[in-house]
C-alpha atoms as one frame of an Amber mdcrd trajectory, in Angstrom:
protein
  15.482 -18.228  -6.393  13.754 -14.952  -7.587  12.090 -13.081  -4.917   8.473
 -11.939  -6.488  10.143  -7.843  -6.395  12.592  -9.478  -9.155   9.728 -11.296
 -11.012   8.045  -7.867 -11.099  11.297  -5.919 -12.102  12.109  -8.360 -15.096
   8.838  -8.519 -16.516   8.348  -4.886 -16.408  11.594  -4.546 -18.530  10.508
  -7.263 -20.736   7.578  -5.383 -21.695   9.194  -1.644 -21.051  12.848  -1.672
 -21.468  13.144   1.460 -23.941  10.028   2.935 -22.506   5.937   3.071 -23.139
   6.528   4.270 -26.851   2.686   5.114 -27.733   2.111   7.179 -24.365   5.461
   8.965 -24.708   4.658  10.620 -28.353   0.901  10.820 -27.278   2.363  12.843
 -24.734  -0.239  11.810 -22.223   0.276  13.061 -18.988  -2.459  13.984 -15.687
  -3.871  11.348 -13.087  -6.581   9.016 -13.896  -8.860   6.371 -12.900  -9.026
   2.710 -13.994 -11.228  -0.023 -12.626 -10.164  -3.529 -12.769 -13.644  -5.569
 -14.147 -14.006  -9.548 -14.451 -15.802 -10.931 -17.723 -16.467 -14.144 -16.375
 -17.007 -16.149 -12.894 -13.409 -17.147 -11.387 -11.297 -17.604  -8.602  -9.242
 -14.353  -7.605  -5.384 -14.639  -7.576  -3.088 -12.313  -7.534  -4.573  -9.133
  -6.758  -1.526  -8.357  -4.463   1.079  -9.065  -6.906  -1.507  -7.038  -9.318
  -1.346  -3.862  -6.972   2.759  -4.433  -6.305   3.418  -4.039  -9.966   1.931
  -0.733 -10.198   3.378   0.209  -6.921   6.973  -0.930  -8.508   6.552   1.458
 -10.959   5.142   4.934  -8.975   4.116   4.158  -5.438   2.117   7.088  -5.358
  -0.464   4.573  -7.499  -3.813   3.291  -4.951  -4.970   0.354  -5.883  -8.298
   0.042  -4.018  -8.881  -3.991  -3.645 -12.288  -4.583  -3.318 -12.158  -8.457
  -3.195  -9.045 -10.847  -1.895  -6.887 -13.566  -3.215  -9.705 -17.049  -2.975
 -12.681 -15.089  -3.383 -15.129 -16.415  -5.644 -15.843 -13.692  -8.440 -18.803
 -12.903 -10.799 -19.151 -11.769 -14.380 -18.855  -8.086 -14.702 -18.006  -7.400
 -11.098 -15.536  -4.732  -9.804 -12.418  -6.136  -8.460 -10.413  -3.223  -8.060
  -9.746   0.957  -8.430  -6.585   1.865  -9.306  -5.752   5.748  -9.315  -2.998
   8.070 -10.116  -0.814   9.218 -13.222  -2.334   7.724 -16.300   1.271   7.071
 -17.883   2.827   4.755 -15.255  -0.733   2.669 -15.084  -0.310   2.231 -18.665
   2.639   0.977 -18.136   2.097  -1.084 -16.230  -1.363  -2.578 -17.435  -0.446
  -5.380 -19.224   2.387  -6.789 -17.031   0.113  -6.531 -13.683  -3.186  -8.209
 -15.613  -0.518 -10.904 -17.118  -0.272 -11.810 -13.463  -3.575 -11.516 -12.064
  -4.919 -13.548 -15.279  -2.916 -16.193 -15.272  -2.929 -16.992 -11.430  -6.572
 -16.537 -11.027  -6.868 -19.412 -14.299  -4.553 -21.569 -12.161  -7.074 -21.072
  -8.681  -9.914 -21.611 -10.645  -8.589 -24.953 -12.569  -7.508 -26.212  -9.035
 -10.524 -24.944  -7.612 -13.180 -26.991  -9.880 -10.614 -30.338  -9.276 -11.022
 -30.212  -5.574 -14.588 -29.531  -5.513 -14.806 -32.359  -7.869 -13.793 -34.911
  -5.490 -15.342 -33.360  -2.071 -16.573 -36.055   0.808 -13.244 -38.292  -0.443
  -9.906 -38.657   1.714  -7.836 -37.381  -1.508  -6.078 -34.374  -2.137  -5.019
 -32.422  -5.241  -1.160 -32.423  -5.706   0.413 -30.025  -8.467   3.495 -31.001
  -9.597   6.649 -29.291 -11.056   5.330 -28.660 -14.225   5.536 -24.923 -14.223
   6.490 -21.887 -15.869  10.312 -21.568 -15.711  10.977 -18.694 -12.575   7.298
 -19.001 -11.930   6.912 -21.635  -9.331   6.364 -19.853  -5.976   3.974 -17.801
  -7.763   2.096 -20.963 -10.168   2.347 -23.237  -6.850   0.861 -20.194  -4.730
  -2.271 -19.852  -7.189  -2.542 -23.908  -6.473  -3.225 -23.603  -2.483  -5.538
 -20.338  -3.427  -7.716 -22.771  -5.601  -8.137 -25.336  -2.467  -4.904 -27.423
  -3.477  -1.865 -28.759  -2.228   1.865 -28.357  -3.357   4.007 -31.591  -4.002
   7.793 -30.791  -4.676   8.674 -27.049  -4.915  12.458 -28.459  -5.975  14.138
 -31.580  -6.717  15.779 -31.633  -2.827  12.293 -31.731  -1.512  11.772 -35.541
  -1.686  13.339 -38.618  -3.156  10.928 -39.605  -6.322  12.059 -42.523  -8.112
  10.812 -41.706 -11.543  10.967 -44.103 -15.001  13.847 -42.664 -16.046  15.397
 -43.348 -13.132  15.042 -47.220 -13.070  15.625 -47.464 -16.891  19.305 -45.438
 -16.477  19.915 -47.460 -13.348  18.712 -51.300 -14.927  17.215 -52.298 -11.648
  14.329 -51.507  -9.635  15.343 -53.421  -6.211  19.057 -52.287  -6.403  17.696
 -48.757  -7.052  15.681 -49.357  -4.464  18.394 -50.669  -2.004  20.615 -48.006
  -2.549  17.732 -45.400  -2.099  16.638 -46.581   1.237  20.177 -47.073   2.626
  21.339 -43.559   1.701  18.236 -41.472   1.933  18.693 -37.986   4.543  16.479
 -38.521   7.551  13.152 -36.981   7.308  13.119 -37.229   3.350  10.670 -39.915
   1.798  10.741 -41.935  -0.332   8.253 -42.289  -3.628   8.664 -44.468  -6.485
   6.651 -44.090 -10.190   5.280 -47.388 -11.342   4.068 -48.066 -14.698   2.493
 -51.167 -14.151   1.570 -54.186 -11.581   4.792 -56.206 -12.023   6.763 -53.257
 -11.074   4.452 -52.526  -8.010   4.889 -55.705  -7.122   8.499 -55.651  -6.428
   8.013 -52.210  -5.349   6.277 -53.837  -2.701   9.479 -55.496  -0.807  10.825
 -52.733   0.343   9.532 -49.990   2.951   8.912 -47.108   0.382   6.195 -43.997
   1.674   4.534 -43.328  -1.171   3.819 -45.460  -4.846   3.024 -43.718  -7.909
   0.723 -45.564 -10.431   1.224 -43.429 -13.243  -1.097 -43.740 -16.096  -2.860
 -46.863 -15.053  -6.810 -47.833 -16.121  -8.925 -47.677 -13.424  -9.044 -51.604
 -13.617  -5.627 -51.848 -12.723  -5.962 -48.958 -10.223  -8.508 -50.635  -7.899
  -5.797 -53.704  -8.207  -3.341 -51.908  -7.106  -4.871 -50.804  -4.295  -5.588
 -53.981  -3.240  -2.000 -54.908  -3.381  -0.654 -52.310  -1.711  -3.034 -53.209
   1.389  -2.452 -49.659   3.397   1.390 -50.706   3.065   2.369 -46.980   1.607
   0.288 -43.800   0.131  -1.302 -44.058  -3.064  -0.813 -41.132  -5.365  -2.217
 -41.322  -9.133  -1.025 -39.472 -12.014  -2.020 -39.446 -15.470  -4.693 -38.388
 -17.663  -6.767 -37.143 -14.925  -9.733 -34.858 -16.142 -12.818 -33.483 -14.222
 -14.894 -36.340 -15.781 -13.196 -39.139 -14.099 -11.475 -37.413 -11.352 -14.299
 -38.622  -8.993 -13.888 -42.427  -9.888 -10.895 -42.595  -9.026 -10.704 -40.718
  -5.867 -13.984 -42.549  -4.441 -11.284 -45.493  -4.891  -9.371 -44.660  -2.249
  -6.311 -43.047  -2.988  -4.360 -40.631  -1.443  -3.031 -38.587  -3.842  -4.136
 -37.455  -7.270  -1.405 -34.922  -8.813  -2.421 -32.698 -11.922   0.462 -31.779
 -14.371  -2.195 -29.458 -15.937  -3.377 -27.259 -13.286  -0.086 -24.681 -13.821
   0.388 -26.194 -17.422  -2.265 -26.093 -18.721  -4.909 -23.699 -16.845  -6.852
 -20.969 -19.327  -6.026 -17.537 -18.572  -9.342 -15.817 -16.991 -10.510 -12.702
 -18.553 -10.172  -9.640 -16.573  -9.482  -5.823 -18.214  -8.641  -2.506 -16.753
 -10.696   0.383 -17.961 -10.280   4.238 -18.171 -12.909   5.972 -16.417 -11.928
   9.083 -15.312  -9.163  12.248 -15.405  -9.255  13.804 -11.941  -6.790  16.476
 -10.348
């Protein structure tokens, strides 16, 4: 797994590898200072990672951090004031806002889900939907936005998914093998696609069912099937308008393939302001 230095390193050279070409035959040279501005309300995210990139690059940079990771910011405030030579900041600009953008969209998605459903049981799962090499970093951003992580890798947990019971033929000797040779400590979860299936499900001493992309109709059945026998976890189609419906149901669980997938970038710039000695 990459450690977050590495993340840093290979983006930089993504973005850098033969150099800053514009600032080199500009020729631009001195200290300077930049102040990192939001241009709309968010969740802040990444304003370490932010001030390591620059750090990477000359650690002579300051980057004055004026708010922390899970603080609620407003349009046009000041999040940050980063100082020193003008050419490494440049350099760095795009790769450390690339960060702080896209993890503060990711807090901010999460964040509006789980306020959403506030005074239910549920909680907000993320799944492994996520930017290849990104994860710790995606699933981080999650937990800053009031979240919770499911699997970080496939050894985390046994989850039975669809493709799963259609390459083995059959749920209960999937199911029999599963529960015989599972590691102790792991759990076991199994996808369902519809009542029939959670009704065999339902013979054997699983942890957790997954009704995945089931009508609330069929939801609140469900739950009445399942009787407190397992956890309920729900997965599909989930959007802030019906969110609430289904967690006032009852369930456990409600994971989002879209909060790392799918979450907007916020809108944040760093701006000259100032040469200084």
């Amino acid at each position: 797994m990459l450690e977050i230095e590495d993340i840093i390193k290979y983006a930089l050279l993504e973005d850098s590898f033969y150099g800053d070409l514009t600032t080199e035959i500009l020729n631009i040279n001195g200290n300077g200072e930049f102040l990192l501005i939001s241009k709309e309300t968010f969740v802040l995210c990444g304003i370490d990672i932010f001030e390591r990139v620059f750090k990477f690059l000359n650690n002579s940079i300051s980057v004055e951090k004026l708010y922390k990771d899970g603080d609620f910011i407003n349009e046009n405030q000041v999040i940050a004031i980063v100082k020193g030579s003008i050419k490494d900041i440049l350099r760095g600009e795009r790769v450390a806002l690339n960060f702080i953008q896209k993890l503060s969209g990711i807090a901010t998605t999460t964040y509006y889900f789980v306020k959403e459903i506030e005074g239910t049981n549920c909680k907000i799962l993320d799944t492994r939907k996520t930017t290849p090499l990104y994860r710790k970093l995606e699933k981080y951003a999650v937990r800053v936005g009031g979240g919770n992580n499911h699997r970080f890798s496939l050894f985390d947990g046994i989850l039975i998914k669809d493709n799963h019971i259609k390459a083995f033929g059959s749920i209960e000797k999937l199911l029999d093998i599963a529960i015989k040779n599972k590691p102790f400590g792991k759990q076991i979860e199994i996808e369902v696609s519809n009542l029939d299936e959670l009704k065999i499900v339902l013979n054997y001493p699983i942890d957790i069912v997954l009704l995945d992309n089931f009508e609330i109709e069929d939801i609140k059945k469900a739950i009445s099937l399942i009787n407190r026998k397992c956890k309920i976890e729900v997965s599909g189609g989930i959007k802030l308008e019906n969110i609430k419906e289904i967690a006032k149901l009852g369930v456990d669980y409600i994971s989002i393939g879209a909060l790392t997938h799918s979450s907007r970038w916020v809108d944040i710039s760093l701006e000259f302001q100032r040469l200084f000695i």
